[in-house]
Structures are given as structure tokens and as C-alpha cells.
N, C-alpha and C positions, 0 to 999 in steps of 0.2 A: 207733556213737555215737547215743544216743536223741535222740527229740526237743528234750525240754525245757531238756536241759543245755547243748545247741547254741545254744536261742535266747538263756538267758540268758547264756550267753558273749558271742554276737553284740553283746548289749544292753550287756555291759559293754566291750567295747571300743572301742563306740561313743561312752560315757560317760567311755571315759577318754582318747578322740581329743579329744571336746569340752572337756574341762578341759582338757587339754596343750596341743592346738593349733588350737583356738575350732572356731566352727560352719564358716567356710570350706574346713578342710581335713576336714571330713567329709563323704568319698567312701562308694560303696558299696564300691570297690574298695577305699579304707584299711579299713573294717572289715573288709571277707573278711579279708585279710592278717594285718592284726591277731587276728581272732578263728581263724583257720585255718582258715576253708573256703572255697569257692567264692562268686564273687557269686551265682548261683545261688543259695543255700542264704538269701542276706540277701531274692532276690526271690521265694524259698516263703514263709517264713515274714512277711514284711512289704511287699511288692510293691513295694517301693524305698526309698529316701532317705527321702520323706515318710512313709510307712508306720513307716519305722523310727523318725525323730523322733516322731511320733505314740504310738508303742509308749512311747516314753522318757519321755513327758509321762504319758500315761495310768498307766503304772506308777509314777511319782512322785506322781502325785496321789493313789495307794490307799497308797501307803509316807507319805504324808503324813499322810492322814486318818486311818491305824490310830495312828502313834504322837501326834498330837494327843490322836485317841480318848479313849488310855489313861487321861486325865485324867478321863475322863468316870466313872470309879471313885470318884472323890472325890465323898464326902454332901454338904457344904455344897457348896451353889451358886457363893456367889463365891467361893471358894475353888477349885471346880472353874474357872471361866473366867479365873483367873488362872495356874492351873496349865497349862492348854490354850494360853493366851498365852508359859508361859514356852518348854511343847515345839513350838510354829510356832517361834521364837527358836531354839531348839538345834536340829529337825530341820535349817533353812535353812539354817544354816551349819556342819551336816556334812554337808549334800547339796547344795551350793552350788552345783554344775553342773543338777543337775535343777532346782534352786529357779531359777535364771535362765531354765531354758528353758520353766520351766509360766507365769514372769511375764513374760519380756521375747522371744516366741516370734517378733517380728521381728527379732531379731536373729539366729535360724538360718533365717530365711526360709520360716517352713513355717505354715500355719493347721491347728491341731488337729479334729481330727475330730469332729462336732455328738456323737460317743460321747464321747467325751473332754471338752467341755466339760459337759456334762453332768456327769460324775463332778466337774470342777473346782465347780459351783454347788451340788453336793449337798455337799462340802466347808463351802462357804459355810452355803448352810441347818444345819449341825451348830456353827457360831460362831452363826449366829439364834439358836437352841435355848438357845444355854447364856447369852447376852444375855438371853434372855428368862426363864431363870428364876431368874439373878441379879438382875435389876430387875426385881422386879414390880412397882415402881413407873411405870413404864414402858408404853404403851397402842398400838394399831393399830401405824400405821406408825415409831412412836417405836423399835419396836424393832429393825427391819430398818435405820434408821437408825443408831442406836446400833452397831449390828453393822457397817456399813458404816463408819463413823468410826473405829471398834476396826479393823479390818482395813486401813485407810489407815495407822493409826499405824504395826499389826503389821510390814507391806509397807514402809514407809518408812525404818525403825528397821533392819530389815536390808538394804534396799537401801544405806542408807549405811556398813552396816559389812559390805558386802560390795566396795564402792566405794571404801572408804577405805584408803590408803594409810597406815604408822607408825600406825594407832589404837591406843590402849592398848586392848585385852579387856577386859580388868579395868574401866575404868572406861567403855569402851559398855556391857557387860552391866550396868554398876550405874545407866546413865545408863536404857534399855533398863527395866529393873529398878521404879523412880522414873516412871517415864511412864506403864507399865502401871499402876502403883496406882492413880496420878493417873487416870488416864483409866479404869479401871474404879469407883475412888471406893472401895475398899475397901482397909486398912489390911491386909499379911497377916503372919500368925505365920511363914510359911516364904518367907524371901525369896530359902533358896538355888537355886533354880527349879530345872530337870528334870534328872533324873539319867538 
């Protein structure tokens, strides 16, 4: 068995003790099990528990930023940071276990690695980016500003529809949908967001 397909095993059954049965019952011991190797093999490749949440956070935060990314293909501006807004909204709530552990990382009791938060603020500076050249109207600090208000809504919007109990989909996504324009200020031709 090579390396690489070990770790990412490991990493998934890590990811799917945390969805099934929260951050408390992730042991090193449940994931050997689950993943079928030795804990040994969880303390080569990750050096423990925190190493391995660390690995889960870190890897969620590049599977995050590549498919936000993708928007970054789109020519017009607002139209790209709308686009960008729709895939934070659809990565988060198909990757709903990773999205709670890069946001809410006291709840698995672990602090990410200064590597790791790193990759999460360079996340950040690539929402700056696309604020700032959707609003050029926009000046100094107005735009890290802007950026930081855009990303409270983003953050907030599916914190509660990750929270919510009976929500209709259909009308968070449209509620979700209605917010981002508002708050980017820009009316869009495609409102059916990321595919």
C-alpha cells in the first residue's frame, strides 16, 4: 500500500467519524480502525490527533479556495464576485464537515497550525482581490472592509443553513441568492449560482 492513498484514506475516515459521530469521538484509535491501519501509520503521517485535524483543515482550505477560484474565469468583475459568492455557498454545504472545522475549530478542540492559517488569510486576500476590482469605486481600507462585511454575510448565511433545522433549500438559497446582490450592489443575469 503506497503512501499517498493511505493518507488520504486515513483523512477520509477521519472526515467521516466527524460528520457521523462529531469531533468527540475522533480518536486516533477510531480512525486506524476505520481507515485499516495501524495507529502508527496515523502518527507517521500526522503526529496525532491534532496533526490529523490540522491536515483536515488545511486540505479543506485548498479544496475551498480552488473551487471558489474557478470563478475567477469569469471577465467581468461583478460578475466574477458573485459567482465566487455563489461557490463559498455550494462548496460549504457539500463539504459541511470541513466547513465547520476550518470555521468553528473550537468545537474539535484543536488550533490550526500558523501553516494553516496562513493558507486560510491568503483565502481571504483572493475575496480582497475580487472586492477590489468589482468596486473600483472603492479606496484604501474601504476595500479589505467591504471584503470583510462580504465574508460575514457569506459565513453567516451558511452558518444558518447549516444550523437550521426543516429549512426549505429552495428558499435559503434564494433568500442566500437576494443578499449577495444586495450586498455586492450588483444586479446578475445568472442568478442560478454554481454548478
Amino acid at each position: 500500500m503506497s503512501g499517498q492513498p493511505q493518507r488520504q484514506r486515513i483523512l477520509d475516515s477521519a472526515l467521516s467519524i466527524l460528520a457521523e459521530q462529531g469531533p468527540a469521538r475522533l480518536t486516533v484509535r477510531a480512525v486506524g480502525a476505520a481507515a485499516g491501519c495501524s495507529t502508527t501509520g496515523i502518527y507517521t503521517y500526522f503526529g496525532g490527533k491534532p496533526g490529523l485535524l490540522d491536515a483536515i483543515y488545511a486540505d479543506g482550505v485548498t479544496l475551498f479556495r480552488a473551487y471558489v477560484g474557478a470563478a475567477d474565469e469569469i471577465a467581468d468583475p461583478a460578475e466574477r464576485l458573485l459567482a465566487a459568492c455563489r461557490r463559498y455557498w455550494a462548496w460549504a454545504l457539500s463539504h459541511r464537515t470541513q466547513y465547520q472545522l476550518m470555521f468553528v475549530t473550537a468545537q474539535a478542540s484543536f488550533e490550526p497550525s500558523p501553516a494553516s492559517v496562513e493558507l486560510a488569510w491568503a483565502a481571504f486576500g483572493d475575496l480582497v482581490a475580487r472586492v477590489r476590482d468589482a468596486r473600483p469605486d472603492l479606496v484604501g481600507d474601504e476595500v479589505e472592509d467591504a471584503a470583510h462585511h462580504l465574508w460575514a454575510m457569506l459565513h453567516g448565511y451558511v452558518m444558518l443553513e447549516l444550523v437550521s433545522v426543516g429549512t426549505d433549500e429552495a428558499e435559503a438559497a434564494a433568500r442566500f441568492e437576494r443578499g449577495v446582490q444586495a450586498m455586492v450592489g450588483v444586479a446578475s443575469q445568472d442568478p442560478a449560482g454554481a454548478s
